[in-house]
C-alpha positions, 0 to 999 in steps of 0.5 A: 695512833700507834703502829698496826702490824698483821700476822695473820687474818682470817674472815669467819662468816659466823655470828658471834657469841657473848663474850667470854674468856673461853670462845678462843682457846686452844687444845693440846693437838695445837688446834684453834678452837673458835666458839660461834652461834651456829658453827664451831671452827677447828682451825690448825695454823699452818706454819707448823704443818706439812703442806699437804694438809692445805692442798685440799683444805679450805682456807679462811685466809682472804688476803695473800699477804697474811702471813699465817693461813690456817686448816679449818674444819667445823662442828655445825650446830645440831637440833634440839633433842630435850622438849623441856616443856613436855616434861616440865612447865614450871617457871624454874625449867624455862630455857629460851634456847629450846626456840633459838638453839646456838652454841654457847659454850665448848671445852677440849679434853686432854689430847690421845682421849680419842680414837685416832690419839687426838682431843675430844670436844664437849659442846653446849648448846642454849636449849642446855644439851651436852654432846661428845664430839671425836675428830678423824683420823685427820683432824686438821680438815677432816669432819668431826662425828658426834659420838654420844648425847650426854644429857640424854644420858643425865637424864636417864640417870636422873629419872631413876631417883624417887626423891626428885618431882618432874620439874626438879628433875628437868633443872638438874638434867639442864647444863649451864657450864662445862669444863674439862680437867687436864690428865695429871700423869700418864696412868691416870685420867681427866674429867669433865665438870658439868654445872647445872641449873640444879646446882649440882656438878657432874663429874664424867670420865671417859671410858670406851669412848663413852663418857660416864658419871662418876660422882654428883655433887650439891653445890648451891640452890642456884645456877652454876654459872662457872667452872674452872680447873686448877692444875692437878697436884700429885702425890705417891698416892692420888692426884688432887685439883680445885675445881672453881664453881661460879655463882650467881651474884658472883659467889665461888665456891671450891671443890678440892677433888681427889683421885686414888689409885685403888683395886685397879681402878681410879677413885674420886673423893670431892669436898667443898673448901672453907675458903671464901675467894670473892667479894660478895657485892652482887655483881656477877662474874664475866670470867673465871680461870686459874693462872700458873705464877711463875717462879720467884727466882727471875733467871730460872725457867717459869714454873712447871705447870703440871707440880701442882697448884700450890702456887695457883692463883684464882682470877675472876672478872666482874664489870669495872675490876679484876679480883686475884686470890691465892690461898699461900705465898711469901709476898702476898695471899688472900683476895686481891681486888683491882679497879680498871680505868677506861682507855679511850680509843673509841667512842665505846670504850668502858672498863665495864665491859665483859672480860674476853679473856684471861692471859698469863705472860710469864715472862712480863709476870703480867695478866692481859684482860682483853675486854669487849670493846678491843682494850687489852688491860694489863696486871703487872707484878702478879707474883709480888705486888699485883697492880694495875699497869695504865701507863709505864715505861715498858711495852707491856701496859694498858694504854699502849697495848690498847693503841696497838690493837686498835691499829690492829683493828684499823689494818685488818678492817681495811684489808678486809673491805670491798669496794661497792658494785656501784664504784662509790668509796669504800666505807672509812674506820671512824672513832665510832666504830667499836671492835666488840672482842668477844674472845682472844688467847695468847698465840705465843709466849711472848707478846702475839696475840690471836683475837676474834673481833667484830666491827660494830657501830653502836650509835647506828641502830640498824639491823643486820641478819646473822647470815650477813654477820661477818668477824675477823680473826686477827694475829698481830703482835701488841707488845713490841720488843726492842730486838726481834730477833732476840724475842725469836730466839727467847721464844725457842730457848722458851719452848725447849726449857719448859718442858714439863714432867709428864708429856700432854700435848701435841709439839706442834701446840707447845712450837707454835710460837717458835715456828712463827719466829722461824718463818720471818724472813731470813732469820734462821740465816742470821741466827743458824749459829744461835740454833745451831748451840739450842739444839745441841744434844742432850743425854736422855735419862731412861725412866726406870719401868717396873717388873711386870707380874706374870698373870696366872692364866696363860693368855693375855688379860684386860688387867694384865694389858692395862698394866703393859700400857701404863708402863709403856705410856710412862716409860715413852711419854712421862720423861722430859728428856725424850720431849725435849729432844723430839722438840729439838727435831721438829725444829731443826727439820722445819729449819732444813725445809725453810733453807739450805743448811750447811753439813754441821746442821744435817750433822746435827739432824742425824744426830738429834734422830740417833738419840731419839730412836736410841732412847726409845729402843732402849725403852722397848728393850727394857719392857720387852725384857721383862715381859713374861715367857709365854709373850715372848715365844715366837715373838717377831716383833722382839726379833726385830727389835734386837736387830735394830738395837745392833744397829744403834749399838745397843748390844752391850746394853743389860736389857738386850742381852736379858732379852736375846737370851730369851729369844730364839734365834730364828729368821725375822718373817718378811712382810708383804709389799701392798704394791705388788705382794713380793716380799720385803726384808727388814733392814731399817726401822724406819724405811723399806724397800720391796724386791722391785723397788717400792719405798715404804717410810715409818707407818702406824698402825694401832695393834689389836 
């Protein structure tokens, strides 16, 4: 058997859910979203957080040794709202989750759609309810607050239509998926997809914190089993994405979705596709996703994501094979279908069990397919020759990436056990016992994995009440590289390259892997000099904003603030450059709070800050510039940026002095001290001192 080694182990005191590709997965705020019958975990690991956040958290960590601990909060299950069979009772409206309500399925939308700037979480039930969910202010253990009933305003929308009886009615208001879009750019927005057991799919986009339909579309007489979002591909014009509908008797069908900027608004445009991605043998799918295939060039960084989905493969499971289709490409196009084979690590082993996941390694060019009985199968070549990989000379293959896991398994069941009250010997692993996965996901780009399992004994028979039900959530690495520390370094070089164009998501979600590597023992004092050259840095190229028309009326309207927010959101978040530099910094902070280090990397801190803060004033300076005259007049906050732009010396810059022609050169207004109201003079942006000593670092505050 081969090695097990533990990163990190976490009991849950939850009852599963079926398998699925989508019962871990992570959100943009680099949250562990984790999928239970009667609770929904949001787990934060910590070895990215400060750590206050875990003085008063809960942690799900039983054993000291494990090295990653996490910040848990949770989404406890809500009662049914929808008596289906008071409006209906045809056969067709029956839902057996009107009885035994659960949570079967969940999606997170972009990352700063809610009010504190963090993701949203829409969650479906058994009895096919849909509910919005916002996070506080802190949403590593803060509790979450539902916010809207979305099928309870289906179904007010549905009720209105005379062309439907009471029964059609029910299945077309009943959900039976969900999916989220990513954000395309900054100016634009994401939507939600709901599949219903009409047949139709609901399209939902979030306004006022408040989602609302957009478009409905008739995809099927049947059920919708599936939906699953391509990445979105842009134009001058609109952005356009694939949404991917699954079918009973494993039928898909492609919706090609199209938004365009127009009369200040977005406007959404849905067609079917021609194309036929399945092989129509009746047996139905078990998992739906789109992958990103890396570029054909091997010495270039992997291809951005956010370009579009030309290059997008479509993957589905079904019990026994794994189907790929690509609309184009040079080596191979069409519908790819491979067999998997059973690899025996335990008495239930069998290819045909339900997919637990669907994971891309762009840099082994390989698709892990976890399944439910603890094997991790591997697609190698998914670029050229995709081929089912059992047996090879690499790490990254099926039988040893299995064997792995099961140790895996072996390992954290053992530390997981308590001996009896009555002294007896604690319970042994046998080959009988099954590790039944019901979801894992990629922890980092380079082999660490994070799965839910749960240690099952087919053979047994025996009953067990779901309150003493109890899963595990392992990580552990199953690909093992020949230099660790080589991987650690890779896994930075990675984060950093790989930036893409607009900004999404959270530092702490793209740095995960990089912060494991860090926190292993003694690694930054044996490669400070690696890091010390990946973390020099860079010229951050300012993104050219547009002339702001001055509105007519001499106040500030809805459109003319709208208009000030996209350009701000694009000018701060849309360039590469500035993201990657603030990635830079939060690694080399995290490496000045691990251990001491020398006075060229403090230099190279302050170095990284300066560049930051210059390119972001430089930012400020030119919107502000362009800004209309009534805005500016008695303005402090323009003060206060000139002051500082003196102080990064920006003085010569066009649009500082564009700008201080514009301004009157009166005293910058001293704010008041919270502590004990004497007055503090502005000096530095980022920290304050009041006339008796109070310290004030950088704070946030949401402008009206």
């Amino acid at each position: 058997m081969s090695r097990g080694a533990l990163y990190g182990l976490a009991g849950m005191p939850t009852k599963p859910p079926k398998a699925s590709s989508r019962a871990l997965q992570w959100n943009e705020d680099g949250q562990l979203v984790v999928l239970g019958e009667a609770m929904i975990y949001i787990l934060t690991p910590d070895n990215g957080l400060k750590k206050s956040y875990f003085e008063t958290s809960t942690s799900l960590i039983e054993n000291d040794s494990s090295a990653i601990k996490w910040a848990t909060t949770s989404i406890p299950l809500v009662s049914a709202n929808c008596h289906w069979p008071e409006e209906s009772t045809a056969w067709s409206t029956v839902c057996l989750g009107t009885l035994d309500s659960a949570w079967v399925a969940v999606t997170c939308s972009p990352t700063s759609h809610s009010a504190s700037g963090s993701c949203l979480l829409a969650t479906l039930t058994s009895n096919a309810e849909v509910h919005l969910w916002t996070p506080p202010e802190n949403p590593s253990i803060g509790e979450w607050s539902h916010v809207q009933n979305v099928t309870g305003d289906l179904r007010l929308h549905i009720k209105e239509r005379v062309d439907m009886n009471a029964s059609q009615k029910v299945i077309h208001a009943q959900t039976k998926c969900l999916a989220w879009s990513l954000k395309p750019s900054p100016t634009s927005v994401s939507l939600l997809a709901l599949g219903t057991c009409g047949g139709q799919v609901v399209f939902w986009r979030l306004k006022n914190q408040k989602l609302v339909i957009v478009e409905l579309v008739d995809v099927s007489d049947s059920w919708i089993t599936d939906l699953a979002w391509s990445n979105w591909s842009e134009s001058p014009t609109n952005v356009t994405a694939t949404l991917a509908c699954g079918l009973p008797q494993g039928r898909i069908i492609l919706l090609n979705v199209h938004q365009t900027w127009e009369n200040d608004d977005w406007s959404l445009k849905v067609s079917a596709s021609p194309s036929i991605p399945y092989e129509d043998d009746g047996r139905g799918i078990t998992a739906l996703e789109w992958i990103e295939e890396r570029n054909n060039d091997s010495n270039s960084a992997p291809r951005n994501p956010q370009l579009g989905q030309e290059q997008s493969i479509l993957v589905h499971c079904k019990p026994g094979s794994v189907h790929l289709w690509r609309s184009s490409g040079s080596s191979w196009h069409g519908l790819q279908n491979l067999e998997l084979s059973s690899v025996e690590t335990s008495r239930g082993s069998t290819q045909f069990s339900p997919a637990a996941g669907v994971i891309y390694l762009a840099h082994e060019d390989a698709l892990i397919i976890p399944l439910c009985d603890g094997n991790f199968h591997v697609l190698r070549d998914i670029s050229s020759t995709p081929r089912i990989s059992d047996d090879s000379d690499t790490p990254c293959n099926s039988i040893a990436m299995s064997k792995v896991a099961r140790a895996a398994f072996i390992l954290a069941q053992s530390k997981d056990m308590v001996r009896p009250r009555d002294g007896s010997e604690v319970p042994r692993i046998y080959r009988d016992h099954v590790a039944k996965t019901t979801g894992a996901a990629a922890f980092d780009s380079g082999g660490t994995f994070v799965w839910l399992h749960q240690k099952v004994l087919p053979e047994a028979l025996t009953f067990t009440p779901d309150a003493a039900i109890r899963c595990l959530l392992v990580v552990a690495p199953l690909i093992s590289p020949e230099a660790y520390d080589s991987r650690g370094l890779n896994e930075i070089r990675v984060s950093l390259t790989e930036a893409p164009r607009f900004i999404s998501e959270s530092p702490i979600n793209r740095l995960r892997g990089a912060y494991t590597q860090l926190h292993r023992r003694d690694f930054i004092e044996r490669r400070e000099n690696d890091l010390f050259l990946l973390l020099q840095i860079s010229t951050i190229k300012q993104i050219e904003t547009p002339n702001i028309a001055e509105p007519m009326e001499t106040e500030l309207t809805d459109e003319w603030k709208t208009e000030i927010q996209h350009i701000l959101s694009t000018a701060l978040y849309g360039g590469s450059d500035l993201f990657r530099e603030r990635l830079k910094l939060n690694i080399a902070l995290l490496c000045l709070s691990l251990r001491p280090a020398t006075s060229e990397f403090r230099k190279l801190v302050s170095a990284l800050e300066y560049n930051i803060q210059g390119a972001r004033t430089a930012t400020l300076l030119e919107v502000l510039s362009k800004l209309p005259e009534f805005v500016l007049k008695d303005s402090d906050i323009a003060r206060r940026l000139l002051l500082q732009a003196q102080k990064l010396h920006l003085h010569g810059y066009e649009a500082f002095m564009r700008l201080s022609s514009r301004i009157a050169s009166d005293p910058i207004k001293d704010e008041i001290c919270p502590a004990c109201q004497a007055s503090i003079p502005f000096d530095e942006i980022s920290q304050a001192f009041c006339g008796n000593g109070h310290y004030w670092g950088q704070l946030k505050r949401k402008l009206p």
